[in-house]
N, CA, C and O atoms as a GROMACS GRO file, in nm:
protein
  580
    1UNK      N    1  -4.361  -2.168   0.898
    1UNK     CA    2  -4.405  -2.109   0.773
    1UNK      C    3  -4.340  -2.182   0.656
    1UNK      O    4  -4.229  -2.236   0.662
    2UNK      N    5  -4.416  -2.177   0.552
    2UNK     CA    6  -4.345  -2.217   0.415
    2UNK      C    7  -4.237  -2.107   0.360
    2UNK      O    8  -4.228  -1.989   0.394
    3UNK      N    9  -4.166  -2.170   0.275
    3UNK     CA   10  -4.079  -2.101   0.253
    3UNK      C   11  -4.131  -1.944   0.166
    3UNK      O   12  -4.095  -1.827   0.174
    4UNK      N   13  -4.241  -2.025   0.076
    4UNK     CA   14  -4.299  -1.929   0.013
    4UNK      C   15  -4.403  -1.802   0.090
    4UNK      O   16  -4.434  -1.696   0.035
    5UNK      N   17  -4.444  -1.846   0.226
    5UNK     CA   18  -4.487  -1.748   0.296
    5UNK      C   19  -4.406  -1.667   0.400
    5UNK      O   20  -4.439  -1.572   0.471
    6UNK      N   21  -4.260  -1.751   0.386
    6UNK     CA   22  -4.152  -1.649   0.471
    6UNK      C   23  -4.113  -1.542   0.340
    6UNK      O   24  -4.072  -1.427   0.355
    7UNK      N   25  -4.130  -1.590   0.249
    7UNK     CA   26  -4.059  -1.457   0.158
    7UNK      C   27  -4.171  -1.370   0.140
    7UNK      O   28  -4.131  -1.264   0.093
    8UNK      N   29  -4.303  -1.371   0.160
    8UNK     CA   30  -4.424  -1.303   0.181
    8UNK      C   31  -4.374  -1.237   0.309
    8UNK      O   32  -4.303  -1.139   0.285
    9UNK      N   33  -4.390  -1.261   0.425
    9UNK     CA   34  -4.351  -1.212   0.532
    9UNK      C   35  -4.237  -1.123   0.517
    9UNK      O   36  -4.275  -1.011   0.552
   10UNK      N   37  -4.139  -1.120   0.489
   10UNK     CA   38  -4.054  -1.059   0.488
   10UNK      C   39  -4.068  -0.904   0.394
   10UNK      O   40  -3.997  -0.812   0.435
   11UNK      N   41  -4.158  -0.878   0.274
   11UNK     CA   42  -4.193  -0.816   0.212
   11UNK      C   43  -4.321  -0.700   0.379
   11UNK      O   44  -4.295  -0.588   0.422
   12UNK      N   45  -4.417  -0.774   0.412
   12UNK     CA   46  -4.509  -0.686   0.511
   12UNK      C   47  -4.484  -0.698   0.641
   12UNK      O   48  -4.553  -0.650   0.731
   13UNK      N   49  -4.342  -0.791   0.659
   13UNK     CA   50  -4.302  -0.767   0.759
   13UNK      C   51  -4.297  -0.644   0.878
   13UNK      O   52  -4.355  -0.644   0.987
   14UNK      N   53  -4.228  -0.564   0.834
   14UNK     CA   54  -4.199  -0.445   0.921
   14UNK      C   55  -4.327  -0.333   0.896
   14UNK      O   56  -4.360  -0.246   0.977
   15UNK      N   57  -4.388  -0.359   0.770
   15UNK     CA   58  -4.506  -0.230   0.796
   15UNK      C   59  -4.616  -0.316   0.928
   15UNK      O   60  -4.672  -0.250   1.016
   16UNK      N   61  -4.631  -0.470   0.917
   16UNK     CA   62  -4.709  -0.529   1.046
   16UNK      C   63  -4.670  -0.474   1.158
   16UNK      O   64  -4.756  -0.447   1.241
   17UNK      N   65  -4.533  -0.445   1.186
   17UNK     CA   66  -4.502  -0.420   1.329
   17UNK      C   67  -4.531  -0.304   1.358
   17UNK      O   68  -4.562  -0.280   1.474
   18UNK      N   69  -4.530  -0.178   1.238
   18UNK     CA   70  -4.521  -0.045   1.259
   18UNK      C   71  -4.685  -0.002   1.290
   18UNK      O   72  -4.716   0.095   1.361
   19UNK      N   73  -4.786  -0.094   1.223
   19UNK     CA   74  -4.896  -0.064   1.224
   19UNK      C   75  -4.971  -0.123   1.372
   19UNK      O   76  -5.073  -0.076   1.424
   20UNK      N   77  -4.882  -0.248   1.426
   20UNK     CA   78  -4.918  -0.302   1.521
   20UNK      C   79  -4.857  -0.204   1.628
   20UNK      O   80  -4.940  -0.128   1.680
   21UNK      N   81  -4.706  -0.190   1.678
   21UNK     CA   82  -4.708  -0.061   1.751
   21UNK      C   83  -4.794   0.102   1.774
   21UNK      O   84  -4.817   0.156   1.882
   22UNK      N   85  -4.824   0.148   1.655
   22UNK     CA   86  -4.940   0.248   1.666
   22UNK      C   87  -5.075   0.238   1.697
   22UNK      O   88  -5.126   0.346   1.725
   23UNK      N   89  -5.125   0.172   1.700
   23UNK     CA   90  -5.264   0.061   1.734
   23UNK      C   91  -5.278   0.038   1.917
   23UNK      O   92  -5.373   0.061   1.991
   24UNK      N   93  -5.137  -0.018   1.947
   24UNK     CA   94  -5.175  -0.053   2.116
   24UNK      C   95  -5.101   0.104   2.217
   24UNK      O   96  -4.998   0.170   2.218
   25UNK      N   97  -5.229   0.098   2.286
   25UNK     CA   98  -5.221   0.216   2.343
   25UNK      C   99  -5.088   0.190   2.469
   25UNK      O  100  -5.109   0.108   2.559
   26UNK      N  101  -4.957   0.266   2.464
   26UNK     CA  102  -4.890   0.258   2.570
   26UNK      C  103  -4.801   0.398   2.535
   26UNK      O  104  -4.772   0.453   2.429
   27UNK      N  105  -4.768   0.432   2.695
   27UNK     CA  106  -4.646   0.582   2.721
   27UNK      C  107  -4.585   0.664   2.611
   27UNK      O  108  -4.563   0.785   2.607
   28UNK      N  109  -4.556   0.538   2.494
   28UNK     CA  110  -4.407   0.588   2.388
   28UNK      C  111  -4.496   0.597   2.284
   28UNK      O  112  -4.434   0.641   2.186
   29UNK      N  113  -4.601   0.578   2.260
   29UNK     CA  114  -4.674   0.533   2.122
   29UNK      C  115  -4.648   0.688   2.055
   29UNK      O  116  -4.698   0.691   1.943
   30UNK      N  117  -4.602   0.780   2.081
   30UNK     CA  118  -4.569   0.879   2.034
   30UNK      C  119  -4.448   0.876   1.958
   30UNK      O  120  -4.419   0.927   1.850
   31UNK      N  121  -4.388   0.808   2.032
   31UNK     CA  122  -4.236   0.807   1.953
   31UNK      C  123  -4.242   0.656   1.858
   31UNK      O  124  -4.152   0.646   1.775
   32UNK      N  125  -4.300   0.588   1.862
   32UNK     CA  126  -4.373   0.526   1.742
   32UNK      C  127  -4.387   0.627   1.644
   32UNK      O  128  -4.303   0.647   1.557
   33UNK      N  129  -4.486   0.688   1.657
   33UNK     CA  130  -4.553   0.777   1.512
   33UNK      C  131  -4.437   0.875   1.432
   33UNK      O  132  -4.431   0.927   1.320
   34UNK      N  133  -4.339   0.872   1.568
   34UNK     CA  134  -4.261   1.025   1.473
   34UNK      C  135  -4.130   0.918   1.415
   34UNK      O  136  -4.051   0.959   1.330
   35UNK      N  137  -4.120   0.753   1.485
   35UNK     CA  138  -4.002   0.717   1.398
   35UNK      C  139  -4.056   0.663   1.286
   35UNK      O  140  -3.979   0.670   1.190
   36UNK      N  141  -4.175   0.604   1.260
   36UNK     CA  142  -4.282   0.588   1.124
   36UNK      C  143  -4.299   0.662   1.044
   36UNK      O  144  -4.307   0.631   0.925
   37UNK      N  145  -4.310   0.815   1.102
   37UNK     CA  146  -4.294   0.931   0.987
   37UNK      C  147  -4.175   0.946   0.933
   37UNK      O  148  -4.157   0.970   0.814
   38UNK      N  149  -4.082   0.932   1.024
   38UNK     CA  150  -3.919   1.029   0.984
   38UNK      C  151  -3.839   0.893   0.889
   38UNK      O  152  -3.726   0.912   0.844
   39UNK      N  153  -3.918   0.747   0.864
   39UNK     CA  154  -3.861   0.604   0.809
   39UNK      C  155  -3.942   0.685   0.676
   39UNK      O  156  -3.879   0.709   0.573
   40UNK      N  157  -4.079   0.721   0.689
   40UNK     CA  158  -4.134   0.730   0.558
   40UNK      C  159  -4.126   0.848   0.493
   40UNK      O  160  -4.146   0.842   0.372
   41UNK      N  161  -4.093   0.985   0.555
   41UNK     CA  162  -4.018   1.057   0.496
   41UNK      C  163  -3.857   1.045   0.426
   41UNK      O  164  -3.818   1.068   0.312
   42UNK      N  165  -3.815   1.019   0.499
   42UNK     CA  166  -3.634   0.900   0.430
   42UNK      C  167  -3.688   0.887   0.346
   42UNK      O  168  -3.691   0.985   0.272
   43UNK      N  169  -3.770   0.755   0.299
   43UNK     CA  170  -3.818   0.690   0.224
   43UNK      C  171  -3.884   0.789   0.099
   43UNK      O  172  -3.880   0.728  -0.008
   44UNK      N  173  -3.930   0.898   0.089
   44UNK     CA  174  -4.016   0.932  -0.012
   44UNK      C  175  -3.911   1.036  -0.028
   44UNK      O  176  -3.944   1.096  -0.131
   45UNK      N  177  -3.793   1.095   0.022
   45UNK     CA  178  -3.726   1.162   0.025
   45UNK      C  179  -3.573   1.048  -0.107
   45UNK      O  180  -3.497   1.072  -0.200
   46UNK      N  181  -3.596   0.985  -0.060
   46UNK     CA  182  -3.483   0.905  -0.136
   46UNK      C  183  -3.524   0.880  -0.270
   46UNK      O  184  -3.444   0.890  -0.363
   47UNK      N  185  -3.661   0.845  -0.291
   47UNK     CA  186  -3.725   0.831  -0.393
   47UNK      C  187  -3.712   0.938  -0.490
   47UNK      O  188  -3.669   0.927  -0.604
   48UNK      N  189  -3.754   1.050  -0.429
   48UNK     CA  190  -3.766   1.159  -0.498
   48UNK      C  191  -3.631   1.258  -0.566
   48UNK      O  192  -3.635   1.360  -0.634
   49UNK      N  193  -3.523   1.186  -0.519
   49UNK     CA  194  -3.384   1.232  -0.568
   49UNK      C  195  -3.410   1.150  -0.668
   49UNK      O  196  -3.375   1.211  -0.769
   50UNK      N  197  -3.456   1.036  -0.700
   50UNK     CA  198  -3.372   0.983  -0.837
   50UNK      C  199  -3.368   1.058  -0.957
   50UNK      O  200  -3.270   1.039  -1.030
   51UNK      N  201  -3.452   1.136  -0.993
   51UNK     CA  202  -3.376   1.244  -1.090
   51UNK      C  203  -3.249   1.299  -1.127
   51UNK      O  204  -3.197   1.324  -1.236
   52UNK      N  205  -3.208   1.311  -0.993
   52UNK     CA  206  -3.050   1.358  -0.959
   52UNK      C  207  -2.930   1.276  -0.944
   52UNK      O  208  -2.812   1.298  -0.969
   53UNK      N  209  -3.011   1.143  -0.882
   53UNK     CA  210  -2.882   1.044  -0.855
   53UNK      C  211  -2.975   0.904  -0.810
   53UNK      O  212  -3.089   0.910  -0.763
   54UNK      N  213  -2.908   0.795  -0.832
   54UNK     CA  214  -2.962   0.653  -0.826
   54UNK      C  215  -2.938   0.649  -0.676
   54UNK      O  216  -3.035   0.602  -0.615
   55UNK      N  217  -2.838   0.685  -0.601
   55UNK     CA  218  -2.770   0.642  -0.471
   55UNK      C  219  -2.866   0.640  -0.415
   55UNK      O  220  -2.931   0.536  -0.417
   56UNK      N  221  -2.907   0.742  -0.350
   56UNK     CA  222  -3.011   0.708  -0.238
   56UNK      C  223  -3.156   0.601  -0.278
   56UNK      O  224  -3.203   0.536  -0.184
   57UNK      N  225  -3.201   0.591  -0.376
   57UNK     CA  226  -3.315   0.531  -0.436
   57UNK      C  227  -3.229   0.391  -0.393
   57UNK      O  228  -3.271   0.319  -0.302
   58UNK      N  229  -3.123   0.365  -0.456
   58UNK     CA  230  -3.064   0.229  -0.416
   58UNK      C  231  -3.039   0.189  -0.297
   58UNK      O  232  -3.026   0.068  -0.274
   59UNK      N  233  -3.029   0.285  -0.199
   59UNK     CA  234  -2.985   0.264  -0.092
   59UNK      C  235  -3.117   0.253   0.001
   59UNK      O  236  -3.106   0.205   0.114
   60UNK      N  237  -3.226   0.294  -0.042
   60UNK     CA  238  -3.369   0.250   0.013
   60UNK      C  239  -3.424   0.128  -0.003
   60UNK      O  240  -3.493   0.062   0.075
   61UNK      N  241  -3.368   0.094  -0.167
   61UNK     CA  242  -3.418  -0.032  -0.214
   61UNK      C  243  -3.372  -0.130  -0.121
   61UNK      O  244  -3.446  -0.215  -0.072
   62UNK      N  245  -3.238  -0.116  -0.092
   62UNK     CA  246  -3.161  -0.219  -0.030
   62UNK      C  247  -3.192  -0.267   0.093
   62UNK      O  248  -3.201  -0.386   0.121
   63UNK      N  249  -3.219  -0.130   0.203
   63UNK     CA  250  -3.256  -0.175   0.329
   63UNK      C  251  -3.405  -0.202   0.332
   63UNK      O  252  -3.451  -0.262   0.430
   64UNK      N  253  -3.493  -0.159   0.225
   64UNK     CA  254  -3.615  -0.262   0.230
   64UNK      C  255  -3.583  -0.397   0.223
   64UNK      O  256  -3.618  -0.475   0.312
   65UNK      N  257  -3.513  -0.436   0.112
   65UNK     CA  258  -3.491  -0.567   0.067
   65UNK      C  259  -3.417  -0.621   0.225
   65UNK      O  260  -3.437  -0.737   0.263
   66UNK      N  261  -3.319  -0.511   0.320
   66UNK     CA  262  -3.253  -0.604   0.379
   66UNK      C  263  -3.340  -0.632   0.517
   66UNK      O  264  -3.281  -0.689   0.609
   67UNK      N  265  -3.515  -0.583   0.538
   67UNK     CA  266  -3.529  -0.615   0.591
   67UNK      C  267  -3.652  -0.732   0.577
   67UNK      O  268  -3.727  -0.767   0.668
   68UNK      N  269  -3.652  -0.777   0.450
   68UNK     CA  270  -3.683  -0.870   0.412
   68UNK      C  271  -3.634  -1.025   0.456
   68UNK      O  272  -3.688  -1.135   0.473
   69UNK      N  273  -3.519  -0.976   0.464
   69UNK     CA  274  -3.400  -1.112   0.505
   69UNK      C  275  -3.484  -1.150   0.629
   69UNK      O  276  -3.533  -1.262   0.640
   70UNK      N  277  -3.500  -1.056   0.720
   70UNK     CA  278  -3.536  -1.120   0.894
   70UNK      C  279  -3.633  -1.262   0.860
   70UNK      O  280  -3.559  -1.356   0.829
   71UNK      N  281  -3.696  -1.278   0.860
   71UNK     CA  282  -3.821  -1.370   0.864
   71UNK      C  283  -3.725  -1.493   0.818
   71UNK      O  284  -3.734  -1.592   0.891
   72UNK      N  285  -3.645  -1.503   0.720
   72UNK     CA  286  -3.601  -1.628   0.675
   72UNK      C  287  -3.479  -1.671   0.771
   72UNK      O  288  -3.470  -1.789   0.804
   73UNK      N  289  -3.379  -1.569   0.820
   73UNK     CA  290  -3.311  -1.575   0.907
   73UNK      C  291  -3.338  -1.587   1.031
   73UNK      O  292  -3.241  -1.602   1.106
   74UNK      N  293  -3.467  -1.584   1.089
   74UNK     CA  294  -3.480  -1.596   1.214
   74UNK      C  295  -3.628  -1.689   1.231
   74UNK      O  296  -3.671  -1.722   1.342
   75UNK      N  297  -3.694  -1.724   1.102
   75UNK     CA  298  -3.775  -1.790   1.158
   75UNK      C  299  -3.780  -1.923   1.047
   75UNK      O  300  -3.834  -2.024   1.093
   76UNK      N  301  -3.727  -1.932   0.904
   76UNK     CA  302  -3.751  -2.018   0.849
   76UNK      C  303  -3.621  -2.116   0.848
   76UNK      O  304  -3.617  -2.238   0.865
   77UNK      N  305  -3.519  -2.028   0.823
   77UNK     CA  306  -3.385  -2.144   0.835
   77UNK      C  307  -3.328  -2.190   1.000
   77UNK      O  308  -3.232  -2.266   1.010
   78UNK      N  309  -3.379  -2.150   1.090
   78UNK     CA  310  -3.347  -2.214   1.204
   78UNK      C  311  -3.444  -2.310   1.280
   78UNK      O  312  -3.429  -2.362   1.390
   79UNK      N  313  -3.565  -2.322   1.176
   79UNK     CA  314  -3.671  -2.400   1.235
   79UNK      C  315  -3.731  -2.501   1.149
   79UNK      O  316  -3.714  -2.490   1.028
   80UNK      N  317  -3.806  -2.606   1.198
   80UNK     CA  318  -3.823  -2.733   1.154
   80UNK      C  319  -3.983  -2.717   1.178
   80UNK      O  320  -3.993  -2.810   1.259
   81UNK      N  321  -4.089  -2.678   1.169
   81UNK     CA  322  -4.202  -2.750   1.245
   81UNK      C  323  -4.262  -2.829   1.181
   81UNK      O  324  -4.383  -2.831   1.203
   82UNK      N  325  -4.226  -2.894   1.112
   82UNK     CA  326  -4.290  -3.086   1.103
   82UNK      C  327  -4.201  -3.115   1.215
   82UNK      O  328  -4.282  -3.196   1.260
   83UNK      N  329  -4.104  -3.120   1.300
   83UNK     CA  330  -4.066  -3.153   1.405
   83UNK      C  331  -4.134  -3.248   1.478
   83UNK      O  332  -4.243  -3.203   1.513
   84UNK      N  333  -4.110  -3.380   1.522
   84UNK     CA  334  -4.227  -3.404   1.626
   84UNK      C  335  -4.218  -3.386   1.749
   84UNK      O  336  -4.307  -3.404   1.831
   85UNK      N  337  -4.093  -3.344   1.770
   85UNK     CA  338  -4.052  -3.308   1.927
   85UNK      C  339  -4.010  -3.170   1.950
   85UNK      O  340  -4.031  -3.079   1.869
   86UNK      N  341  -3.971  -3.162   2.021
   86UNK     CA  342  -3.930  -3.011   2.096
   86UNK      C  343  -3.811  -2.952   2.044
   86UNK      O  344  -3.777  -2.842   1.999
   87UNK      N  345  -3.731  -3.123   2.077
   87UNK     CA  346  -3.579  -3.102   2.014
   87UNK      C  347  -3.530  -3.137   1.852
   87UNK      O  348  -3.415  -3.140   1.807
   88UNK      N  349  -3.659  -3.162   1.782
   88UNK     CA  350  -3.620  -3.130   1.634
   88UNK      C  351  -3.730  -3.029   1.557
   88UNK      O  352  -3.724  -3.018   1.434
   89UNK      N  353  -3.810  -2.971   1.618
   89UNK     CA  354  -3.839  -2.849   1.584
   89UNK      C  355  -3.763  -2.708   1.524
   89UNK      O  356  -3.800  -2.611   1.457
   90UNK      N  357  -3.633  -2.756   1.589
   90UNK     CA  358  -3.541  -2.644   1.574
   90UNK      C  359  -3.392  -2.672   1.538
   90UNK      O  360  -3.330  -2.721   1.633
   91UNK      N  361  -3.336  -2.657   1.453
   91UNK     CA  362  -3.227  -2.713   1.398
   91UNK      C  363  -3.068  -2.650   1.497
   91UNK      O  364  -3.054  -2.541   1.553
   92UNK      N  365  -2.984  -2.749   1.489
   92UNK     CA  366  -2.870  -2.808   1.561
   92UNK      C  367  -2.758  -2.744   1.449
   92UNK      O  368  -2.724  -2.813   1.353
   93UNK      N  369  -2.696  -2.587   1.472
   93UNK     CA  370  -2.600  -2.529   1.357
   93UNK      C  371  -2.451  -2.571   1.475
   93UNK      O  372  -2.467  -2.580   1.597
   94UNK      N  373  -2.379  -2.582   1.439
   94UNK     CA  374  -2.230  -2.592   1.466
   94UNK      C  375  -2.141  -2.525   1.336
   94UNK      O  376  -2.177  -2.533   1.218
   95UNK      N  377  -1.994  -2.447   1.395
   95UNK     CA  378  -1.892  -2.489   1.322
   95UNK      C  379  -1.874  -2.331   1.322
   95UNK      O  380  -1.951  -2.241   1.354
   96UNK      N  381  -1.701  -2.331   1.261
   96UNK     CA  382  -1.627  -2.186   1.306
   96UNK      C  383  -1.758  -2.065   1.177
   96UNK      O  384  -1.842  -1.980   1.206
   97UNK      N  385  -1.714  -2.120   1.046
   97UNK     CA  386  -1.807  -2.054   0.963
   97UNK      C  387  -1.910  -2.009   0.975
   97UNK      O  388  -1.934  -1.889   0.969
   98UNK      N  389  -2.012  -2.122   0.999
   98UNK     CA  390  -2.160  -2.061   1.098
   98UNK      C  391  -2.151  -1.962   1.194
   98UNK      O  392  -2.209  -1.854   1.189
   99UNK      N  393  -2.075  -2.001   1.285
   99UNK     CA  394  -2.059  -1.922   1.398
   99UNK      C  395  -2.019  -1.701   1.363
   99UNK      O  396  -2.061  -1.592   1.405
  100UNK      N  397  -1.913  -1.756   1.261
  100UNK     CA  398  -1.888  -1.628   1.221
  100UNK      C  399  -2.001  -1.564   1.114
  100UNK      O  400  -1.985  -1.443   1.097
  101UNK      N  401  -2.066  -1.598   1.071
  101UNK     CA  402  -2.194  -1.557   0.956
  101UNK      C  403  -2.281  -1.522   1.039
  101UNK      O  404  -2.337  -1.416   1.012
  102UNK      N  405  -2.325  -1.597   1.171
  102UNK     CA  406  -2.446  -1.592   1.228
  102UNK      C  407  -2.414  -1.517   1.394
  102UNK      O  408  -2.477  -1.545   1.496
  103UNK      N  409  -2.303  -1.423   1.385
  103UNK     CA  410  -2.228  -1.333   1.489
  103UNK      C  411  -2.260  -1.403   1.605
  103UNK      O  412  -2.319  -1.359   1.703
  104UNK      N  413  -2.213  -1.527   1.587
  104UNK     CA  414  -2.211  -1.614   1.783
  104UNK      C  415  -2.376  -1.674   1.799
  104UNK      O  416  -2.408  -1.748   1.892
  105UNK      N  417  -2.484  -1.624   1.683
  105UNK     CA  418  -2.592  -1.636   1.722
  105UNK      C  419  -2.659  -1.776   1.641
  105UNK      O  420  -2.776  -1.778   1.601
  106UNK      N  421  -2.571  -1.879   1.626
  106UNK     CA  422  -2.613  -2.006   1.582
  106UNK      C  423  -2.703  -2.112   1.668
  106UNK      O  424  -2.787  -2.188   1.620
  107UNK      N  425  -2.660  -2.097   1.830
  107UNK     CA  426  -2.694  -2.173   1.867
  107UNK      C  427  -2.897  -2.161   1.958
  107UNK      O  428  -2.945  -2.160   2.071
  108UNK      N  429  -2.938  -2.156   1.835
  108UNK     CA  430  -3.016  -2.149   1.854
  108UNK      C  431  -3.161  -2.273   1.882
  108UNK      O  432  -3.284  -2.270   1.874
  109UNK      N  433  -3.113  -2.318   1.898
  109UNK     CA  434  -3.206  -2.473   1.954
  109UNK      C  435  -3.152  -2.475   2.113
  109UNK      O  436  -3.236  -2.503   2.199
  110UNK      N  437  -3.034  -2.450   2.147
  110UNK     CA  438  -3.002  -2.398   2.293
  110UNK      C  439  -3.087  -2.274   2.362
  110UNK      O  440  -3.116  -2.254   2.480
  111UNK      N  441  -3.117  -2.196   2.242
  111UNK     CA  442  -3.189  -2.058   2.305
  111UNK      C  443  -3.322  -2.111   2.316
  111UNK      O  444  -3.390  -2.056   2.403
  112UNK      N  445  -3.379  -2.209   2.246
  112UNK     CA  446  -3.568  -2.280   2.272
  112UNK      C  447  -3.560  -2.312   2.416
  112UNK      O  448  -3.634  -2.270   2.505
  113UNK      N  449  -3.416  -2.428   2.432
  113UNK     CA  450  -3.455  -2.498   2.546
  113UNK      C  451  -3.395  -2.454   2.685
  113UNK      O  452  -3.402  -2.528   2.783
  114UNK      N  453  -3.330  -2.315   2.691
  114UNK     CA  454  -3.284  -2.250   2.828
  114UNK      C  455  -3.234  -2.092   2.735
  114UNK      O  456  -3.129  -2.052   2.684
  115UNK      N  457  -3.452  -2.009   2.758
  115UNK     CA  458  -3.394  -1.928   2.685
  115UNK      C  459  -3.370  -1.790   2.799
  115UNK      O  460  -3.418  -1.680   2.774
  116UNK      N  461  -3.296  -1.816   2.914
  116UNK     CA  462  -3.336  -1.718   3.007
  116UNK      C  463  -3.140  -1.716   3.039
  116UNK      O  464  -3.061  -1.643   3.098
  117UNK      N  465  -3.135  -1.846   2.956
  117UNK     CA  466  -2.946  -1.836   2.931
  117UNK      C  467  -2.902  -1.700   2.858
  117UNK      O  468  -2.961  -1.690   2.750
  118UNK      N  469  -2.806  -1.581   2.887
  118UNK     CA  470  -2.757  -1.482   2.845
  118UNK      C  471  -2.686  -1.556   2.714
  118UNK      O  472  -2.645  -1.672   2.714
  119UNK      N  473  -2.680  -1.467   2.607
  119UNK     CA  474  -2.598  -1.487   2.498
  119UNK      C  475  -2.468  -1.485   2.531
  119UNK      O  476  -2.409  -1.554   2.448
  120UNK      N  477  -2.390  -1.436   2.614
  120UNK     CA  478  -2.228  -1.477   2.627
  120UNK      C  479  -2.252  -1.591   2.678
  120UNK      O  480  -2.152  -1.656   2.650
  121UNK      N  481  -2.322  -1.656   2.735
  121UNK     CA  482  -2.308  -1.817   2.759
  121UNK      C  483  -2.375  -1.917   2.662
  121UNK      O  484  -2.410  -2.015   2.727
  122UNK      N  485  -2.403  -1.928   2.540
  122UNK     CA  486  -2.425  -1.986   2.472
  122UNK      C  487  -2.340  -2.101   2.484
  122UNK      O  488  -2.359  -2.208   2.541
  123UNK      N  489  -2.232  -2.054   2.414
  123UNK     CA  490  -2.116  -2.135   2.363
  123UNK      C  491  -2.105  -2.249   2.465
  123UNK      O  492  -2.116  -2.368   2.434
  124UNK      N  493  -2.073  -2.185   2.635
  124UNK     CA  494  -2.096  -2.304   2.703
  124UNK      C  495  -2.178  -2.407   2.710
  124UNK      O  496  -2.153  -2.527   2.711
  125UNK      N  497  -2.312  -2.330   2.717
  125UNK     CA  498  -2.410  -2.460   2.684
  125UNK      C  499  -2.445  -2.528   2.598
  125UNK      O  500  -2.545  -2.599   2.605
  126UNK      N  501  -2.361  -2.521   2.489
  126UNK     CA  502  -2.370  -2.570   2.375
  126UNK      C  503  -2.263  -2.684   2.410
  126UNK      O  504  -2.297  -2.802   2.423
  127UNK      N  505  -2.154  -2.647   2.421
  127UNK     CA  506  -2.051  -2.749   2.453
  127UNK      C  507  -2.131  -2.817   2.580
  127UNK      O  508  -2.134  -2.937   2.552
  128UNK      N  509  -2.191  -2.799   2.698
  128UNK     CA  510  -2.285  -2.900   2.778
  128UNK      C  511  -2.366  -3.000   2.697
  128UNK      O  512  -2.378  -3.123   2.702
  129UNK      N  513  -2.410  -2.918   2.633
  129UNK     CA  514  -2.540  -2.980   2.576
  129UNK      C  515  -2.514  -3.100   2.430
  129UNK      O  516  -2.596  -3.173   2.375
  130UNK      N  517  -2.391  -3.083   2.406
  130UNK     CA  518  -2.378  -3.144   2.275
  130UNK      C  519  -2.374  -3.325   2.310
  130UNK      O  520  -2.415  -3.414   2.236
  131UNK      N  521  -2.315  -3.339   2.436
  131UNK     CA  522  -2.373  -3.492   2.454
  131UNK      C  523  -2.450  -3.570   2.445
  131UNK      O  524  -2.449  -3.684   2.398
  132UNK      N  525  -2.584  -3.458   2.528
  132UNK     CA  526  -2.720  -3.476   2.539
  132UNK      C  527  -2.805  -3.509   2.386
  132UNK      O  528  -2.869  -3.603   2.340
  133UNK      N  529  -2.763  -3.370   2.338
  133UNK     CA  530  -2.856  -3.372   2.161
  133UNK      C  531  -2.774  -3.522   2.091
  133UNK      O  532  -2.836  -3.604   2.022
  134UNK      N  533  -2.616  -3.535   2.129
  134UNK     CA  534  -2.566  -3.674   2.059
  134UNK      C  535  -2.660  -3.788   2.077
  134UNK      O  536  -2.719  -3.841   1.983
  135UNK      N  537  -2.673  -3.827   2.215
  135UNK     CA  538  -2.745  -3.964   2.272
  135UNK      C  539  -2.880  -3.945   2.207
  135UNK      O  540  -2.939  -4.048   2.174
  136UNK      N  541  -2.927  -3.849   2.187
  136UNK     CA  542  -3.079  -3.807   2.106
  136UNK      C  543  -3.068  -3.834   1.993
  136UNK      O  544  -3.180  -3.840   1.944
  137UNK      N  545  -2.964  -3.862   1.897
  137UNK     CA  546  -2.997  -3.872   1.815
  137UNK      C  547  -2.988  -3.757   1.688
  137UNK      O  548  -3.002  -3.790   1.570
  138UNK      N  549  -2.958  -3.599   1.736
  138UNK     CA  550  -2.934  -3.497   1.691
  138UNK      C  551  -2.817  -3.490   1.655
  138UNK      O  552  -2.718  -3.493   1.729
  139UNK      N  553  -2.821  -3.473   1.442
  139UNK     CA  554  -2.716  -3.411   1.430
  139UNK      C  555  -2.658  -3.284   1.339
  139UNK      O  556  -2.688  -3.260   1.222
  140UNK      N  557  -2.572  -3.213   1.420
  140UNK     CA  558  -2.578  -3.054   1.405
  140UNK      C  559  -2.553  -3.061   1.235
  140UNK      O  560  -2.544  -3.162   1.165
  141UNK      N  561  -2.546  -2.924   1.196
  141UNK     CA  562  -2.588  -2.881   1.039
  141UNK      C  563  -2.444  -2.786   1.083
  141UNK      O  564  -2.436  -2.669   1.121
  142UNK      N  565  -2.338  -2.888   1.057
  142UNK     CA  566  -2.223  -2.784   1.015
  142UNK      C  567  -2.170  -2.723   0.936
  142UNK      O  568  -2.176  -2.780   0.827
  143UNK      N  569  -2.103  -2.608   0.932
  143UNK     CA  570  -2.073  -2.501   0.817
  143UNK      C  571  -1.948  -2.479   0.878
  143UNK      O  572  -1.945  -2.430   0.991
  144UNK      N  573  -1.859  -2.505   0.825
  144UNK     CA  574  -1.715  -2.472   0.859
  144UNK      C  575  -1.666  -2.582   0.934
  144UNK      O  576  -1.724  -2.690   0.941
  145UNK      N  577  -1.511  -2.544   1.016
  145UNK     CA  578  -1.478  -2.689   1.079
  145UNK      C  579  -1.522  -2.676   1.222
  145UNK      O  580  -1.510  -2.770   1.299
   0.00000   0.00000   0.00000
């Protein structure tokens, strides 16, 4: 996606999913509808204090806005697709900083190419793999040391 259609996305993000979960018929689709109601009651409930107090109105604003973030965090800044290959499709993060911003979950060009690897083993295969992406030609996007 463009950058300008990840920040689109991120805005109809979550009503797509909520509308796409109620739509396909399966067991729970019930408990779909009542956590869609009880998000949009919150929601019109928070609103409707601002007479009384900003807090909650702000505090709605925010986790809309914070779920805006997903799309850029998980699909625009960790990915390349002018890529012409497999292995630069998806960008190469290293370093203590990254690592701590992105809770262990940087190595994500490891998760494209062995994604059936558990997340406590990342790290290892990252340290495997960093030879491999070297001789390729790949080089990581570090943030910290």
């Amino acid at each position: 996606m463009s950058f300008a259609r990840t920040l689109l996305e991120g805005v109809i993000f979550q009503p797509r999913i909520m509308v796409w979960a109620l739509r396909h018929k399966h067991q729970l689709r019930y408990l779909v509808a009542i956590e869609v109601t009880m998000a949009l009651v919150l929601l019109v409930t928070c609103i409707a204090t601002l007479p009384w107090t900003p807090v909650l109105p702000v505090y709605a604003v925010l986790m809309v806005m914070g779920g805006w973030v997903i799309p850029l965090v998980t699909s625009y800044l960790p990915h390349n697709p002018d890529g012409p290959t497999a292995l630069l499709q998806t960008k190469l993060f290293r370093g203590k900083l990254a690592s701590i911003v992105a809770m262990e979950h940087l190595y994500h060009l490891e998760h494209h190419l062995y994604p059936m690897v558990p997340h406590h083993n990342w790290p290892e295969l990252a340290r495997r793999l960093d030879p491999v992406f070297k001789s390729a030609g790949l080089r990581p996007i570090v943030l910290g040391f």
